[in-house]
C-alpha positions, -999 to 999 in steps of 0.1 A, spaced: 395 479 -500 387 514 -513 371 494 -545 351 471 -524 338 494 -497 305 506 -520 300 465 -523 301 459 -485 281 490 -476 255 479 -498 254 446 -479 250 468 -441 228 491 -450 200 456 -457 216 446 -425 202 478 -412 172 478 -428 166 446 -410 165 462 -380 142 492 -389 119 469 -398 122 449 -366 121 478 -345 86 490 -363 71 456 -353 88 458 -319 101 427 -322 135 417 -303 162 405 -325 188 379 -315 217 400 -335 237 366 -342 216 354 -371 215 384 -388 251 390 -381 262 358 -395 241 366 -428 252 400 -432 294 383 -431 284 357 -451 268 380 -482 302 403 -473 327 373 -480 309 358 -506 310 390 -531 350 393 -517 361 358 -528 343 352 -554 320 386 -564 290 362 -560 257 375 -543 244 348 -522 221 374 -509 213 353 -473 202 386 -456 170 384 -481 165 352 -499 168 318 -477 180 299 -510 220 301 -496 217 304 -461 223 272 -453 259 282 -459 261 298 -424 252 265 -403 274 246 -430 306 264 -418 297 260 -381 294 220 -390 327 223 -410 342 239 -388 331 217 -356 352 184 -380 381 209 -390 388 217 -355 387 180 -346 411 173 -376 434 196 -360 435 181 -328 434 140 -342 445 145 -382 445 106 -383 413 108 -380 400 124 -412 399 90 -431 364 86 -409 351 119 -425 318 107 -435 315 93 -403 322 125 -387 297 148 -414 269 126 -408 272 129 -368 278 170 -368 252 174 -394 257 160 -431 226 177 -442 239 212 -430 270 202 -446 261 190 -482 240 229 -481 270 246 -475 289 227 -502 266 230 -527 264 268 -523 300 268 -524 300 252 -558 275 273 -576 294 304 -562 328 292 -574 313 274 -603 294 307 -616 328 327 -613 347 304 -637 326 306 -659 333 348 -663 369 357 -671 393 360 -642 399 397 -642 361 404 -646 359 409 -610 383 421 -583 377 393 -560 400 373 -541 396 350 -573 412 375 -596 440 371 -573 444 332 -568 435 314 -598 451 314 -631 483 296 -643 508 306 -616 477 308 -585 455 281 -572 435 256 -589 415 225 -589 416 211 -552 435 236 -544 409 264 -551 384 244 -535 402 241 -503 412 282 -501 371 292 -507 361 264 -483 385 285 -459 377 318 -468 344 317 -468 343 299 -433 372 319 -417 360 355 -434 326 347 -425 322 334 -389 350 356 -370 337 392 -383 301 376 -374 314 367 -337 331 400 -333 300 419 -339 274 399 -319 302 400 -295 305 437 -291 268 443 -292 270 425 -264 295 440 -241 280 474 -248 247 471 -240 262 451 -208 283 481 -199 262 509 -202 290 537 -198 311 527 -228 276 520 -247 271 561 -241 312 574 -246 310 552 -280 276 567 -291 288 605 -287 319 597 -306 307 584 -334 273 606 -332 297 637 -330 320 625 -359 296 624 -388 264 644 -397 247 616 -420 247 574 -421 262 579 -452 291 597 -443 303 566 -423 329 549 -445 366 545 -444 386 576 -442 399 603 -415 366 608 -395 362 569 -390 402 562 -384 399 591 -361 372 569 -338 394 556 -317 375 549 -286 356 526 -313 390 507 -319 393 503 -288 357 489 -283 367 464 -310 401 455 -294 388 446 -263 359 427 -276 382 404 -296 405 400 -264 377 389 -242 361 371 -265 381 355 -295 365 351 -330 386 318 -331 391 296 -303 415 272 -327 446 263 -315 472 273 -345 497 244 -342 529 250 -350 564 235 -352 603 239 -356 613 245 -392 632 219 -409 662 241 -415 665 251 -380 669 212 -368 692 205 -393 712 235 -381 716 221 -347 691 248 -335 670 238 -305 640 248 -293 627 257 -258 599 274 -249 599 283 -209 629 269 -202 614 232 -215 635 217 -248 603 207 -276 618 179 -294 619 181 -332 586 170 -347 566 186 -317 536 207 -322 530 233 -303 504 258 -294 492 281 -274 453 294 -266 441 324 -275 416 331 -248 441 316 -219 466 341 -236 440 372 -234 428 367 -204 464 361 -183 468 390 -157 507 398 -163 493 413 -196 458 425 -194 450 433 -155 411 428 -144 411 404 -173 375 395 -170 361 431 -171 354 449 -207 377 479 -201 382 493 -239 399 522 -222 432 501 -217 439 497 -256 441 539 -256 481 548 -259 493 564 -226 498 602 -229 522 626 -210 526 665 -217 557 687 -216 540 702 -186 538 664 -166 564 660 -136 594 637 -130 570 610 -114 540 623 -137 564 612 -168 581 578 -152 543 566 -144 533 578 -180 562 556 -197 561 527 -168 521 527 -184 534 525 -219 559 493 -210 530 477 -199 504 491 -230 534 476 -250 535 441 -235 498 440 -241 499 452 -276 527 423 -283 501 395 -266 473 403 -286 476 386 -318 439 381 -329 447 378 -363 483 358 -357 517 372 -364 543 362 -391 536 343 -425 508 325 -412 488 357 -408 451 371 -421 454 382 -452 416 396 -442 428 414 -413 423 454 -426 394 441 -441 375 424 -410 386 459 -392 369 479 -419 337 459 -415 335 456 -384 340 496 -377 312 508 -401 288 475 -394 290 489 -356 291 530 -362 266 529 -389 246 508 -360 247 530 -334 246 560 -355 213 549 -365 196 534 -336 193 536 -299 193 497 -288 192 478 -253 192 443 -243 155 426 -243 137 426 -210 131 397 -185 155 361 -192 153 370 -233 175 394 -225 204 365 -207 206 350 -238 241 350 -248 260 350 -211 266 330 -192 246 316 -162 258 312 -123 261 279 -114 264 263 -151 302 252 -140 328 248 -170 339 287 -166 306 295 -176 294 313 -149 304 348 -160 270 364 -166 291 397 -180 309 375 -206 300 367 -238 296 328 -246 313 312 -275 317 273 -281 352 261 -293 358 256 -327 378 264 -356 342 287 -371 327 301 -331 293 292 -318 278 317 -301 241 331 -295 226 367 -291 223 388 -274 186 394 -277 181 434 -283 155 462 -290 163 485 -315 154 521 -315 153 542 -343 172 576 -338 153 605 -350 161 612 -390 186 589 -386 176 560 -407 163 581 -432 196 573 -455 183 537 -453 149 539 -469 
């Protein structure tokens, strides 16, 4: 991570520029495009040290709708496996066009790191291929996942936050002075003390993810082979799951259940900040303090954005890191508010649309393994000599 940061910032700071240059035109700027670009130029140096360079050249951006179109058949495939054998079917009816544009990127990119020696780059390549790593298919298979799950989720968490803090202008303002008292320059923004100190930022990214998952996916599971041949049964709530069963549970049913996360429809970062009690705090000061941290401990077991176990992201610290200096370098740099008039809707939901999407104050994402989402619309700001760093 320490190796990659100067790659990554690169990438933010034209992310950045982006938006100074928007802001001099006064134009608004629907953050999820140039979000999705931004994670996808991220990913691609990661995996495979490959500048696709989206954010400035169109040649490879058809890469970003290709992982929403793959991901709209992977999520089917993980609900109806049988029906993979009508794949063609199913890539010309989500978008095959999309699709081949995406694979073909994904071939150069993988094709034009082969042809370099493996330890040329440190990339998630270095790492995978070789004789005891993965190969043929199998290398295929890992970048078409990387890419798609690296790219997409950090993409959703951004737009996602954008949202919720311009929606919630108190949190928008307690997250601007901590990350505006925290540094002195753009620059200084990078991984380290002053950033891990940000905690109300964290937060800010907790709660985002909690109310509105970078993956909807369902991750099916089911009882290991050596625990039914022990004898070993299942039960989940008091039900027996018979052998063979797949089972899983939804993310944003989970995040949004009331025994864990109370008021679960309102963006409240402040509940992922630990309880606190002094040497000074009473009997019933100090049994409220550690009744609050039973609960703040429940809630911290629920929230499993990034899964738990074997099974979990590899990319986890990494999607953190990105996300923390894509949004402090952001609002270090720029004052920014949703657009005026119905531009500015774009991205909640709308009373009376039915389907639980009525929530105006909640982010919408469309189910798939790789989110849809759109928005929000904002205006960006400069901050006086802040963006200088950036020119």
């Amino acid at each position: 991570m320490r190796i990659f940061e100067a790659t990554m910032l690169d990438q933010i700071n034209i992310f950045l520029r982006t938006l100074l240059q928007a802001s001099q035109q006064n134009k608004i700027v629907d953050v999820s495009p140039p979000t999705e670009r931004l994670a996808v130029d991220v990913i691609g140096q990661l995996a495979f040290g490959y500048q696709l360079d989206t954010q400035i050249d169109p040649t490879h951006r058809g890469v970003v709708e290709g992982i929403k179109r793959r991901g709209s058949s992977m999520t089917l495939y993980f609900f109806w496996e049988r029906l993979h054998f009508l794949h063609r079917l199913v890539d010309w009816l989500i978008g095959q066009e999309d699709i081949h544009s995406f694979h073909g990127s994904l071939k150069v990119m993988v094709g034009a790191r082969m042809k370099i020696p493996k330890d040329a780059k440190h990339d998630f390549y270095a790492f995978t291929s070789g004789d005891q790593g993965l190969s043929g298919e199998k290398l295929w298979l890992e970048a078409l996942m990387f890419i798609g799950a690296g790219g997409s989720t950090v993409a959703t968490a951004i737009s996602a936050a954008l949202f919720y803090l311009t929606g919630n202008p108190q949190t928008y303002a307690r997250l601007a002075e901590e990350i505006r008292g925290a540094f002195t320059a753009v620059d200084d923004i990078r991984q380290g003390p002053a950033l891990s100190g940000c905690k109300y930022l964290r937060a800010v990214i907790d709660e985002t993810m909690r109310l509105s998952p970078p993956t909807l996916a369902h991750t099916w599971r089911e009882q290991d082979p050596s625990s039914i041949a022990a004898g070993e049964v299942l039960t989940v709530d008091g039900y027996v799951v018979p052998p063979g069963t797949q089972v899983a549970v939804s993310s944003y049913t989970l995040y949004h259940d009331p025994q864990y996360f109370p008021d679960p429809y309102a963006f409240r970062p402040e509940r992922w900040l630990q309880p606190e009690h002094t040497s000074d705090s009473s009997a019933s000061e100090i049994e409220a303090s550690q009744e609050q941290q039973e609960a703040f401990s429940a809630m911290r077991h629920a929230f499993i954005p990034f899964l738990i176990g074997d099974r979990n992201c590899v990319g986890k610290s990494m999607a953190y890191m990105e996300i923390s200096l894509v949004l402090a370098r952001t609002i270090w740099c720029f004052d920014f508010t949703r657009a005026s008039g119905s531009a500015g809707n774009l991205g909640g939901g709308s009373p009376g649309s039915g389907e639980g999407r009525e929530k105006v104050g909640e982010y919408q994402l469309y189910e798939g393994f790789v989110v849809g989402h759109e928005g929000p619309n904002l205006a960006f700001t400069p901050r006086e000599g802040a963006t200088e760093g950036l020119l």
